[in-house]
C-alpha positions as CSV (number, residue, x, y, z in Angstrom):
1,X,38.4,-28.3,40.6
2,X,39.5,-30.1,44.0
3,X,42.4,-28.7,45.7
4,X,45.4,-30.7,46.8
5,X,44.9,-29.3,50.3
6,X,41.5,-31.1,51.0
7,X,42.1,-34.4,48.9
8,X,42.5,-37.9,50.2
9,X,45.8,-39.3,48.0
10,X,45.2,-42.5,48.9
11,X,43.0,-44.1,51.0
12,X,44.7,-47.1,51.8
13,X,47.0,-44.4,53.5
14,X,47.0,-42.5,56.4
15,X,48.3,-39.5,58.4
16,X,51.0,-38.8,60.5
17,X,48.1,-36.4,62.1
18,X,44.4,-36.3,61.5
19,X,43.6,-33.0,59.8
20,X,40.1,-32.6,61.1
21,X,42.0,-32.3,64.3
22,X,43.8,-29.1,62.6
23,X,40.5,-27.3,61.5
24,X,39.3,-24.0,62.0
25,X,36.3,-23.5,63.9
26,X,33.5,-24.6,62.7
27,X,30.7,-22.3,60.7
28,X,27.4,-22.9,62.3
29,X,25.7,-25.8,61.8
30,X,23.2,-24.5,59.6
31,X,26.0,-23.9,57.1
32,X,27.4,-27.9,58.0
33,X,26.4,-29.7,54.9
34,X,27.1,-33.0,56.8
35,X,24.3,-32.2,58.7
36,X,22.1,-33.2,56.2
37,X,22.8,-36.2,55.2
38,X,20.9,-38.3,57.7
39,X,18.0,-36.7,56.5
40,X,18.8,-38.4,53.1
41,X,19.2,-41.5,55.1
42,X,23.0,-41.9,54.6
43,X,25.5,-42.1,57.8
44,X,29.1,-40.3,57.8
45,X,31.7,-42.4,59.3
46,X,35.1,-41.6,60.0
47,X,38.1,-43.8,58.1
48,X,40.4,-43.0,60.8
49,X,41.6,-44.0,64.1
50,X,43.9,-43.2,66.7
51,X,44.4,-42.4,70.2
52,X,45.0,-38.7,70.2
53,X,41.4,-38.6,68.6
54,X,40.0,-40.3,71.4
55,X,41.9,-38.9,73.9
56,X,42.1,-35.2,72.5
57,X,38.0,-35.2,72.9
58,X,38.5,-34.5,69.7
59,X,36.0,-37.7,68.6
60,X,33.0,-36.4,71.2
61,X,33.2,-33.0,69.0
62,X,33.5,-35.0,65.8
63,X,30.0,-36.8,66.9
64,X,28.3,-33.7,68.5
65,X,29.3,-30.8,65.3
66,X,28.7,-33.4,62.7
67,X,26.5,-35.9,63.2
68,X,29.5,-38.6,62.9
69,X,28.1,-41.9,63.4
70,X,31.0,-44.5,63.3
71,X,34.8,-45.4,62.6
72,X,36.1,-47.7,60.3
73,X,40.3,-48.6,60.9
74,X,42.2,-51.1,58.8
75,X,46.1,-51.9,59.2
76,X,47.3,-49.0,57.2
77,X,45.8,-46.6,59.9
78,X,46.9,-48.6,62.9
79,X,50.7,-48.6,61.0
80,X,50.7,-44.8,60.7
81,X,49.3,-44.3,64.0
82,X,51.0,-46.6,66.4
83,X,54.6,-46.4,64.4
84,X,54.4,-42.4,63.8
85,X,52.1,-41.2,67.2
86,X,54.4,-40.3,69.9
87,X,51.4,-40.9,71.8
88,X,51.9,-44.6,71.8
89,X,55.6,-44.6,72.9
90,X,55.1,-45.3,76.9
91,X,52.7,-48.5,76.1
92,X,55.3,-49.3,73.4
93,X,58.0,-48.8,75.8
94,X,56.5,-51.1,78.6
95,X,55.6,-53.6,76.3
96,X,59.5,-53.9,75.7
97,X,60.3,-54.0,78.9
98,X,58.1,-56.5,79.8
99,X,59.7,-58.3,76.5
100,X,56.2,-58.8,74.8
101,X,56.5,-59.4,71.0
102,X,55.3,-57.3,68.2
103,X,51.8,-58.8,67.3
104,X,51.1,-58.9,71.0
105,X,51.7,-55.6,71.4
106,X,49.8,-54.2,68.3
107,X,46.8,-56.6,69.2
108,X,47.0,-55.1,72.9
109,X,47.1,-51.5,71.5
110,X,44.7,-51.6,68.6
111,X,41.7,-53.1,71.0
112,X,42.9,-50.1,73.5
113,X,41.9,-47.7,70.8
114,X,39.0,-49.9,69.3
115,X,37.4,-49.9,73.8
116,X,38.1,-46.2,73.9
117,X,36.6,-45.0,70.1
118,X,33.8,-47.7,71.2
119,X,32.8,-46.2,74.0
120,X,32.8,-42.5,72.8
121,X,30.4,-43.8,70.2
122,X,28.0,-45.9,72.8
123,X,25.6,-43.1,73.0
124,X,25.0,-42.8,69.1
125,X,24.7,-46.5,69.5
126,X,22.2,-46.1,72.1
127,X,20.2,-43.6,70.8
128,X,20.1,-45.4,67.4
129,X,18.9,-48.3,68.5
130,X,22.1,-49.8,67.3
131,X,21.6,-49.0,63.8
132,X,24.7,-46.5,64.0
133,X,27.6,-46.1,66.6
134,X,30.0,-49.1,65.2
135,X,33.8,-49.1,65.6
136,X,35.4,-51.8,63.3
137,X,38.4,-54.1,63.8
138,X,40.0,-55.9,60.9
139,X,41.1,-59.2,61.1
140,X,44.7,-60.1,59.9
141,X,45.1,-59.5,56.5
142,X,47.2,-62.7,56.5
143,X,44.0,-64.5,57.0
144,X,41.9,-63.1,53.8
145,X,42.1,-67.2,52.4
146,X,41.4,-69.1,55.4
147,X,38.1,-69.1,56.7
148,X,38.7,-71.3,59.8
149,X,41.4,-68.8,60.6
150,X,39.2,-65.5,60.2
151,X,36.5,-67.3,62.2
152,X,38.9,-67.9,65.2
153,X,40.6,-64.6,65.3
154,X,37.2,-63.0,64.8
155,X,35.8,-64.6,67.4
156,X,38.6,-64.1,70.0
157,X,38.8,-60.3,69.0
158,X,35.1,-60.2,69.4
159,X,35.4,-61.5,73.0
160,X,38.6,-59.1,73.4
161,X,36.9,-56.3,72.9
162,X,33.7,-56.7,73.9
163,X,31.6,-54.4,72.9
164,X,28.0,-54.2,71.6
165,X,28.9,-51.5,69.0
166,X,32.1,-53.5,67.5
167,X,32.1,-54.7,64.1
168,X,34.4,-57.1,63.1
169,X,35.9,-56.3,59.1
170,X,35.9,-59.8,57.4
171,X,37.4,-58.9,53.6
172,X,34.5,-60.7,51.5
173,X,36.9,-62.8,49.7
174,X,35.6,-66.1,48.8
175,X,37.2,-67.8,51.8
176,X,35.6,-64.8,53.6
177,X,32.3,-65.2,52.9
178,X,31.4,-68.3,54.3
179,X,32.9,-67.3,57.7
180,X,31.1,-64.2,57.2
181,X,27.4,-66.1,57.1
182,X,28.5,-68.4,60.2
183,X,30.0,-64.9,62.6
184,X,25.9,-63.4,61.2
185,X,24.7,-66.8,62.6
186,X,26.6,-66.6,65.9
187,X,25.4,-63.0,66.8
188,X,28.8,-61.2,65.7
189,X,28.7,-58.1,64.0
190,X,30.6,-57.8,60.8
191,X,31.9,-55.4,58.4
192,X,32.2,-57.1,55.0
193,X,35.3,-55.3,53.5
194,X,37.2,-55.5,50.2
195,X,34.2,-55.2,47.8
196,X,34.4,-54.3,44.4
197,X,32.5,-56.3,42.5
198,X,28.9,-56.3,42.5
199,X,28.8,-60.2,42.8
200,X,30.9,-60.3,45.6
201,X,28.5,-57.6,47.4
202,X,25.7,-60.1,46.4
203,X,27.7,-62.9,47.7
204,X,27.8,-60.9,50.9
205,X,24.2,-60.2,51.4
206,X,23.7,-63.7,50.6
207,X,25.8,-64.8,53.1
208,X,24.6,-62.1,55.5
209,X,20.9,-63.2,55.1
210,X,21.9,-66.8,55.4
211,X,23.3,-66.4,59.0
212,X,20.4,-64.4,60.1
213,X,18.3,-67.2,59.2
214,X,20.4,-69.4,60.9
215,X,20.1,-67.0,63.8
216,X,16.7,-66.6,64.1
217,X,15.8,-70.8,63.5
218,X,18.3,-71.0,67.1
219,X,16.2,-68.1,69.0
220,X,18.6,-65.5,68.6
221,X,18.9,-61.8,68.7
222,X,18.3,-60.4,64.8
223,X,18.1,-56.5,66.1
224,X,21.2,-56.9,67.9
225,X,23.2,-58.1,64.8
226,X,24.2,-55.8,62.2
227,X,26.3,-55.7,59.2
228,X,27.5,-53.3,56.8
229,X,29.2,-54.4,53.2
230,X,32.0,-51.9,52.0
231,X,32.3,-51.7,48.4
232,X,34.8,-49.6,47.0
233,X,35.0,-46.4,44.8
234,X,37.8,-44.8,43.8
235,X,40.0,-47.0,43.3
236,X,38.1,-48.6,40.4
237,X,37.9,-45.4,39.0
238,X,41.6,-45.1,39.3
239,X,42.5,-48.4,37.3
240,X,39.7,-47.8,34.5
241,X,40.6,-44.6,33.9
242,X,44.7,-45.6,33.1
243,X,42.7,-48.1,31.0
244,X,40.7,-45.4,29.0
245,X,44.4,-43.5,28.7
246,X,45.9,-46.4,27.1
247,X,43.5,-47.0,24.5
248,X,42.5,-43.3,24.1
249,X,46.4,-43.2,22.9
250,X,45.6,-45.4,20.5
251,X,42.5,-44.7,19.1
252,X,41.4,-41.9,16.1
253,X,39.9,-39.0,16.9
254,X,36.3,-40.2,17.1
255,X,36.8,-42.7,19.0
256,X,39.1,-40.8,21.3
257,X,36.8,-38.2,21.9
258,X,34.0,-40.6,23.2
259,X,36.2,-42.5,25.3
260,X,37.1,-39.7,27.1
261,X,33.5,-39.6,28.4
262,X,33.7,-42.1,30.1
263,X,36.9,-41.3,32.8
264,X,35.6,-41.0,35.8
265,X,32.3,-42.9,35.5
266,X,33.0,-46.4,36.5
267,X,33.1,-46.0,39.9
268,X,29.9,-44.5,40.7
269,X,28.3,-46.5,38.2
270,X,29.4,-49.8,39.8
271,X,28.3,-48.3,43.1
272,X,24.8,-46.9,42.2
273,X,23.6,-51.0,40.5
274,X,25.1,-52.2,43.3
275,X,22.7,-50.1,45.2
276,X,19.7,-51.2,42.7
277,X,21.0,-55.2,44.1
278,X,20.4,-53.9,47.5
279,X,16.8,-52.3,47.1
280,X,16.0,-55.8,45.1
281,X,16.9,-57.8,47.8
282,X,14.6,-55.1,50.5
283,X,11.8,-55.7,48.5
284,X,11.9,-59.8,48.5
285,X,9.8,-62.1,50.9
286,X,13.0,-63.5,52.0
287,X,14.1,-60.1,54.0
288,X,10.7,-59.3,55.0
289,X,10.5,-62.0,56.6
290,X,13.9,-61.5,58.2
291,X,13.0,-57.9,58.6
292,X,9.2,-58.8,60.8
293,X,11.5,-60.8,63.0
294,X,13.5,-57.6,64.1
295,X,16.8,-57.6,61.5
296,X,17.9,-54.7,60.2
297,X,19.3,-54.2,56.7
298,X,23.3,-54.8,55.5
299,X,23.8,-51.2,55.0
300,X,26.1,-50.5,51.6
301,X,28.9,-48.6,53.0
302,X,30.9,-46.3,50.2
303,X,34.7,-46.6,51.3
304,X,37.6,-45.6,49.1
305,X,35.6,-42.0,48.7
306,X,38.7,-40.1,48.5
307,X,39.1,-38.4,45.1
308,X,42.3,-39.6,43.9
309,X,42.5,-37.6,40.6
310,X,43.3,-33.9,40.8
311,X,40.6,-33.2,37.6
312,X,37.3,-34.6,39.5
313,X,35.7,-32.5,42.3
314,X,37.3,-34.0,45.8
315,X,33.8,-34.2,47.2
316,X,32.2,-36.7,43.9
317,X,32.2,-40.1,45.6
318,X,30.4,-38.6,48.7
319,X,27.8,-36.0,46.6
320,X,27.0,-38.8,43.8
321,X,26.0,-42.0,46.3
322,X,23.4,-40.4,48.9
323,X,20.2,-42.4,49.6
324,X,18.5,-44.4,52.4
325,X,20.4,-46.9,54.0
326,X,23.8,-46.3,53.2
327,X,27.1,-45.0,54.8
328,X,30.0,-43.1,53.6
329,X,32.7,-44.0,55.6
330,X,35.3,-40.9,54.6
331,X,39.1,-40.1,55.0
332,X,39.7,-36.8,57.2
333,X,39.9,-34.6,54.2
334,X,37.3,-35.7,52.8
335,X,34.8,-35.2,55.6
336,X,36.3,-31.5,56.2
337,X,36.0,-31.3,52.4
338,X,32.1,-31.9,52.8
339,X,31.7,-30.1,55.6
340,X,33.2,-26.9,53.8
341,X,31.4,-27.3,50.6
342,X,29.4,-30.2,49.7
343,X,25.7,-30.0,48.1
344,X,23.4,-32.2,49.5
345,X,21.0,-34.5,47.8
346,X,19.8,-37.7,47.4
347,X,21.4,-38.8,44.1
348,X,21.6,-42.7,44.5
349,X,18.5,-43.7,42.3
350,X,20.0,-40.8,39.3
351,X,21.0,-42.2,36.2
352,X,21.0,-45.9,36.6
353,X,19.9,-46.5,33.0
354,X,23.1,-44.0,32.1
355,X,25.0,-46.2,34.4
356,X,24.3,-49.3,33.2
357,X,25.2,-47.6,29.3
358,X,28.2,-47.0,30.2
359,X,29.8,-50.0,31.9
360,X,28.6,-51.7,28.4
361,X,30.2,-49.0,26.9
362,X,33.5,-49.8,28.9
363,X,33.3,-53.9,27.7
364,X,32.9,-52.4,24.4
365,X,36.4,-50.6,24.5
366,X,37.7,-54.2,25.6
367,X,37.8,-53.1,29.4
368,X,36.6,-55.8,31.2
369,X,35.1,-54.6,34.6
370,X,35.5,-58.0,36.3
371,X,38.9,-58.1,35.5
372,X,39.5,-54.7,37.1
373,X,37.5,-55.7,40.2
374,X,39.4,-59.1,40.1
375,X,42.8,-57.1,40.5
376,X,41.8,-54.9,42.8
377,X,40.6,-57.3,45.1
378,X,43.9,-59.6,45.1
379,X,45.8,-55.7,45.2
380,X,43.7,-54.8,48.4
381,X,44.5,-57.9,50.3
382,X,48.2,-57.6,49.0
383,X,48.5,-54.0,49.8
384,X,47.0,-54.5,53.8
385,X,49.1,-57.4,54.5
386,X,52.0,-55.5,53.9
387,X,50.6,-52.8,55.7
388,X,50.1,-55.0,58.3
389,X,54.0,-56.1,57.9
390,X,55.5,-53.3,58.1
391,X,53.7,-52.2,61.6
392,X,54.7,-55.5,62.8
393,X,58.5,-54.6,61.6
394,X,58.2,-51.6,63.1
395,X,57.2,-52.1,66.4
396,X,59.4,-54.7,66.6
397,X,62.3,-52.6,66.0
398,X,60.5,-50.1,68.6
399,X,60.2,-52.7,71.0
400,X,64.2,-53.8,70.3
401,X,65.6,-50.2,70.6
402,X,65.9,-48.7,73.9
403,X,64.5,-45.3,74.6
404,X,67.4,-42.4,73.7
C-alpha cells in the first residue's frame, strides 16, 4: 500500500520545497530502478520547476543519478515557486522598485527559470539528438479558447526564450489544436497539454502531422521539431472511481461486488488504447513518409501520474504505461517513489483486450467516459487559470508591499 510520505496529492499542486531536493543519498545505481526505463524506451521527466533546483545544482544531479531527461512546469508550479521561494524575493523586490506590473514580472521570472533549467538540460539535448532534453512553458491559461491569442503569445515566448530544447505547452483544446498544427508548421516545438480523451490525443497527432507536412512542403527542418502530447491519468481515475462509489451504494450485492473491479482501472485503460492510436498511426504511409524525411514521433507523455488514492500502489501510473516512445513526466514524489521501489517492465502492450472490456464495462454502469474526459478538460483549464490568478494576485501584492 502507498505511503502518504512518497504520494503526489495532487498534481495540479505543488511544493513549498521539492522533496527530491530533501533525499538521502542515493543507493547505487544498480539498485536505481529509473535507470532502466530508457532501456524500455520510456523518458522520466521532472513535473517541477524552480530556481533553487537549478541553482542548487541540484537539476545536474537529477540528470547525471537518474537518467532525467526533461521538465514540464505549468502555472500551479510557477505560483508555488515564485509566491512561496524566498529565492525569488530580490528579483521581486526590483521589479517593484522599478514599478513593473505583475504579469511582467512573472513573464520575466518564469523565462529566467525556463533559460536556466534549458540550459542544464542542453547536453541531454545534444547528446539525444534532440529527441530528449525539453523544458516546457505554458501559455496563459486565459488563452485555452483563442487560437490567435495562443499563436501570438507562443510565438513571442518562443522568441523570448530562445532555446532549441523549449517546448511550448499548447492545452489541446479545440481552439488549441489548430494553433497547434500551424506552431508544428512554423518550426516551434510544442507540448500538447490537457488530454484526456483519446480523440483529442488523435486530434493532436492529426494536427501535429499536418504541420509537419506543411513544414516539410516549405523546406523546413522536420528533425529539429518535436512534440510531445500529454494525456492525463489520475485524475480520470479519480472522477470514475466517485462514479463507481455512487452507484456501488446503490446497487445489490452482485452487482456491487463487480463494480468494485473496476476502481482504479479507467485510467490506465484510457492510456494504454490511446497508446494502441499512437502505434496505428507509426505504422501508416502517412508517418513514414514523414518519418524518411527526418521527423520524429509525437511522443505520448503520461502526466497526472501521481497516485491520488491512498489504496492503489503510489508507483501504478508509472509501472503500468512503460514502452517505446513514451515519457512519464512525474511529480517529485513520485520519481523518489520509483527510484526507491519501482519494478521495471515494459507493460504498455498488456492487457489491451482487458482494457477495452472494461471501459465497455464502465458505459454499461451508465458512466460515460466522454463525459468524464469532457469535465475534466473544462476543470483543467478552469483550475490553471486560477492558478495562474492567484500568482498574478500575489505578486502583485509582493510587488505593492515594501520589504519589512
Amino acid at each position: 500500500m502507498a505511503t502518504s510520505r512518497s504520494r503526489e496529492s495532487a498534481d495540479i499542486e505543488s511544493r513549498d520545497a521539492c522533496p527530491v531536493c530533501e533525499r538521502n543519498a542515493l543507493k547505487s545505481t544498480n539498485d536505481n530502478p529509473l535507470l532502466a526505463l530508457r532501456a524500455l524506451g520510456q523518458s522520466v521527466w521532472l513535473d517541477f520547476i524552480r530556481r533553487d533546483l537549478v541553482q542548487s545544482g541540484e537539476l545536474a544531479r537529477l540528470v547525471a543519478e537518474d537518467d532525467l531527461r526533461g521538465l514540464t512546469s505549468n502555472p500551479a508550479i510557477f505560483e508555488k515557486a515564485m509566491v512561496g521561494g524566498a529565492e525569488y524575493a530580490d528579483a521581486i523586490g526590483g521589479a517593484a522598485r522599478a514599478g513593473l506590473d505583475a504579469a511582467t514580472v512573472y513573464e520575466s521570472l518564469a523565462i529566467e527559470d525556463i533559460r536556466a533549467a534549458a540550459d542544464v538540460m542542453k547536453e541531454v539535448h545534444a547528446s539525444s539528438a534532440g529527441a530528449d532534453g525539453f523544458v516546457s512553458l505554458e501559455v496563459s491559461p486565459a488563452l485555452a479558447n483563442n487560437t490567435q491569442g495562443t499563436l501570438t503569445e507562443a510565438r513571442r515566448l518562443w522568441r523570448a526564450v530562445d532555446r532549441a530544447n523549449l517546448m511550448i505547452k499548447v492545452p489541446g483544446t479545440p481552439a488549441g489544436i489548430p494553433a497547434i498544427r500551424q506552431l508544428i508548421s512554423e518550426g516551434i516545438s510544442v507540448n500538447v497539454t490537457l488530454l484526456f480523451a483519446r480523440s483529442a490525443y488523435e486530434a493532436a497527432a492529426e494536427a501535429y502531422l499536418s504541420g509537419l507536412e506543411t513544414l516539410a512542403a516549405a523546406g523546413g527542418n522536420l528533425a529539429g521539431t518535436a512534440s510531445v502530447a500529454s494525456f492525463f491519468v489520475s485524475r480520470i481515475d479519480s472522477a470514475v472511481d466517485a462514479l463507481l462509489e455512487a452507484r456501488i451504494a446503490a446497487a445489490d450485492a452482485a452487482l456491487a461486488q463487480k463494480l468494485k473491479m473496476l476502481r482504479g482501472k479507467a485510467a490506465i485503460a484510457n492510456a494504454k488504447l490511446a497508446y494502441a492510436s499512437f502505434e496505428k498511426m507509426l505504422a501508416g504511409k502517412r508517418w513514414k513518409s514523414l518519418a524518411a524525411a527526418g521527423a520524429r514521433p509525437q511522443r505520448l507523455l503520461w502526466a497526472s501520474t501521481g497516485t491520488k488514492n491512498p489504496a492503489y500502489r503510489d508507483v501504478l501510473y508509472v509501472e503500468e504505461l512503460i514502452g517505446p516512445d513514451t515519457v512519464n513526466t512525474l511529480p517529485p514524489a513520485t520519481l523518489a517513489a520509483f527510484r526507491d521501489h519501482g519494478k521495471p517492465r515494459s507493460s504498455i502492450g498488456e492487457g489491451l483486450a482487458e482494457a477495452r472490456l472494461q471501459l465497455a464495462e464502465l458505459e454499461q454502469a451508465g458512466i460515460s467516459l466522454d463525459s468524464v474526459t469532457d469535465r475534466l478538460l473544462d476543470e483543467g483549464v478552469t483550475l490553471f487559470a486560477d492558478a495562474f490568478n492567484k500568482l498574478l494576485g500575489a505578486l502583485e501584492s509582493r510587488l505593492r508591499t515594501p520589504p519589512s
